[in-house]
Every structure is written in C-alpha cells, then in structure tokens.
N, C-alpha and C positions, 0 to 999 in steps of 0.2 A: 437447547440440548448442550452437554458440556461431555466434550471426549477428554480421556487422556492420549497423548499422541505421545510416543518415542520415550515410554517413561514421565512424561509430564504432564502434570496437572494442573489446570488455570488455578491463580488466585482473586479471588471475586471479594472485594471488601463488603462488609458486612451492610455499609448504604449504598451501594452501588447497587441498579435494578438491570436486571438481563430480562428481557420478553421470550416466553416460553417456545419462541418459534425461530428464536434467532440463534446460531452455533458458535461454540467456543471451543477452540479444541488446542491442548498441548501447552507450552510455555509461554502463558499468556497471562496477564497481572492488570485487573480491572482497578483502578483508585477509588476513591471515596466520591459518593455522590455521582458517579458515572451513570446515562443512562444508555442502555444498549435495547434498540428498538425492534422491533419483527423482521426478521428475514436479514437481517445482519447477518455478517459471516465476519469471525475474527479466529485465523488460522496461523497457527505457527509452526513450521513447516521448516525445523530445523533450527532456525533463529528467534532469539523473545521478543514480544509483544508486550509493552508497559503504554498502557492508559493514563495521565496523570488525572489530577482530579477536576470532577468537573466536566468529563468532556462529554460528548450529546455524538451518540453512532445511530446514524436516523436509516428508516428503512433502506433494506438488501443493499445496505453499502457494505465494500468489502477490503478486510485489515488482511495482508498475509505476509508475514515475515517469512525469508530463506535461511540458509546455511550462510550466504554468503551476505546478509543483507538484516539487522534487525529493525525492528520498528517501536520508534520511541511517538507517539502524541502527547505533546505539552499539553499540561492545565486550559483548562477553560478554552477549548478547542471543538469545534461542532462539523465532524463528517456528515455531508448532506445525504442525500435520499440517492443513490445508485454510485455515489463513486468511491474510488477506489485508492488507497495507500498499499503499494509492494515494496515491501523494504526501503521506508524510507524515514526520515527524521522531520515531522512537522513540530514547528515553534510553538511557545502558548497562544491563546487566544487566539487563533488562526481560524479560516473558514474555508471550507472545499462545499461549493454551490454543490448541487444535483449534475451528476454526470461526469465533478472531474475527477482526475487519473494524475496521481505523482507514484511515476517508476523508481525501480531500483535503484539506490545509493545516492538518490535526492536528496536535496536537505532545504527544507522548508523554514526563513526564520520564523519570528513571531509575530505577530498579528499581521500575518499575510492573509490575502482572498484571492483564492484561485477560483476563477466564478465557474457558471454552467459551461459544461463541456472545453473548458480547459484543462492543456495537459501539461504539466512538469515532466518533461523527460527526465533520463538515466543518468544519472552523477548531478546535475543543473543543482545548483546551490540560488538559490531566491536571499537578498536580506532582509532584514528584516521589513515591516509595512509595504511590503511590496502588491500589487495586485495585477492578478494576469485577467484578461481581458475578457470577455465570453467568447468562447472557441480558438481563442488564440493558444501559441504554443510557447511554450520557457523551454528553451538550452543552451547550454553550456555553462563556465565558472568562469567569471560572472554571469551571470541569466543574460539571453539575449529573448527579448518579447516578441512575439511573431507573427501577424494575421496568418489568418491557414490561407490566404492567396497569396503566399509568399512561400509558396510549395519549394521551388529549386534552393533558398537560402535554409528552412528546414532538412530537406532532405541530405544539403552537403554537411549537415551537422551529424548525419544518420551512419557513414562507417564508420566515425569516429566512437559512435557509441559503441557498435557490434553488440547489438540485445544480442541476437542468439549465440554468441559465446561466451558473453559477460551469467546472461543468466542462465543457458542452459549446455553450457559447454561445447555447443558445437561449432566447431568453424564455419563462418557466412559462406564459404565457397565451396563447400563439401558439394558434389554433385544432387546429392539425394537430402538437403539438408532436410526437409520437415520430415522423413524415413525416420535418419538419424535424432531430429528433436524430439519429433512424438514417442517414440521408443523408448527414449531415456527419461523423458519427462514421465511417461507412464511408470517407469517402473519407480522413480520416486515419489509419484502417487502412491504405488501399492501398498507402500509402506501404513496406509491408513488403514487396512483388512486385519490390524490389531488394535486398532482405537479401543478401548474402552470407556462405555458413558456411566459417567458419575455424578 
C-alpha cells in the first residue's frame, strides 16, 4: 500500500518491486532494482527516506524517517527480517541481521553487519567494515562495542543520549514523562488521518 503523507508521495523506480502487503508512505524514494518484501513498513514521518539501488527490505522490517532525522540506505544494502533503521544513515553494502535496531542520527559506514539483535544506538557513528556482534550494543563517536552484560558501561552511555528529548522532545525528568511523550508523540501520529493511498 502506498500513502501520501504530508503532501508527499513515494517515488518507486520503475524495476524496483514493493509486495502488496508491505506500506510506503510520504517522502520516500525506492531506487532501482530495490526489493521491498511483505509486511515491510517504510514511513517518512517528516524527514526523507532514499533507498539506493539494489537494496533487499526483507519481511516487516521497519525504515522510519523524522523531522529531525532523514534516512539515507546506501546501494546494495540488505535490511533483515524484523529490524529496524529510525533516522539514520546506513553505508552501501551493509547488512542488518533479523532483529537489529540503528536509532536516531546513527551513521552506519559501508559494508558494516550489525548481526541478530544488535543495536546501534543514537548519534553512534560505526566505520566503515565494522561488525557489531549478536546482541551486542554500539555507542558513541567513535562506536564503542558492548556485550549486553556489560549493562552499567551501556547504561552510563544512556543520559548522554537523552532519547526522549532528542527524539520526542520531552525532558528525561519531566515528573510524568511517558504522559508528556505519549501525548505528543500521538498527536504527531495523527497527522496520518489525512494519508492518501495512491
């Protein structure tokens, strides 16, 4: 299915193949020979979404650009089966196993493998050939690689990030913060209750 979001309408090169069950919505730019597989989601959500060519978005993995955040995937680049790019910059030839996750204002180089359920945190710059580990974690600039039992050196990486006011404006010490996120976050949801599919 293909919305336009916010005025915008995908661009879907003419060999590029979408599966009728996977969604594209808004300022989003499929390249040549791209395939985009069932239950994919590529949303753009204020910010654009460019595909280069070549690249393989395998089932209900999910592309979502912000306002504050676009998303560029280099040539010859293969999103796996459930994960996920939010505004971030993946290199060509790059690989995201089944399950992982690069946040906000990442920058993935080129022919990186961030395997199964690896995460690139928020801002983390990877260069290039780099490979995060199954379940490990990447952050900071330069990337620091992390077994997830290495819980307290991840977590003191974690106010430095401040997700919720980098990506939804709220202050981490707001008393009522998830009140304040959900609220806001909802109401730039709604903005999709004018999609049109085309």
């Amino acid at each position: 299915m293909i919305y336009e979001h916010l005025g915008a309408r995908p661009r879907i090169h003419d060999t590029a193949v979408v599966a009728p069950t996977a969604v594209i919505s808004g300022d989003v730019e499929i390249g040549p020979n791209c395939q985009v597989l069932h239950g994919a989601v590529i949303t753009a959500e204020g910010g654009p979404i460019v595909l280069g060519e070549h690249v393989i978005v395998m089932e209900n993995a999910l592309i979502r650009a912000t306002a504050a955040d676009a998303v560029h995937i280099g040539r010859n680049s293969v999103l796996g089966t459930l994960s996920s790019v939010a505004g971030a910059d993946v290199g060509e030839e790059s690989f995201l196993a089944s399950g992982a996750r690069v946040f906000n204002g990442a920058r993935v180089g080129a022919r990186c493998e961030i395997r199964v359920n690896a995460i690139v945190h928020r801002h983390c710059v990877l260069p290039d050939d780099t490979v995060v580990p199954i379940g490990w974690v990447a952050v900071g600039n330069p990337a620091q690689l992390l077994s997830p039992d290495r819980h307290e050196e991840i977590a003191a990486a974690q106010p430095e990030l401040d997700f919720p006011g980098y990506v939804f404006g709220v202050d981490r010490d707001t008393p009522d913060l998830m009140v304040q996120l959900t609220e806001r976050y909802a109401r730039s949801l709604a903005r999709h209750a004018d999609d049109r599919e085309v």
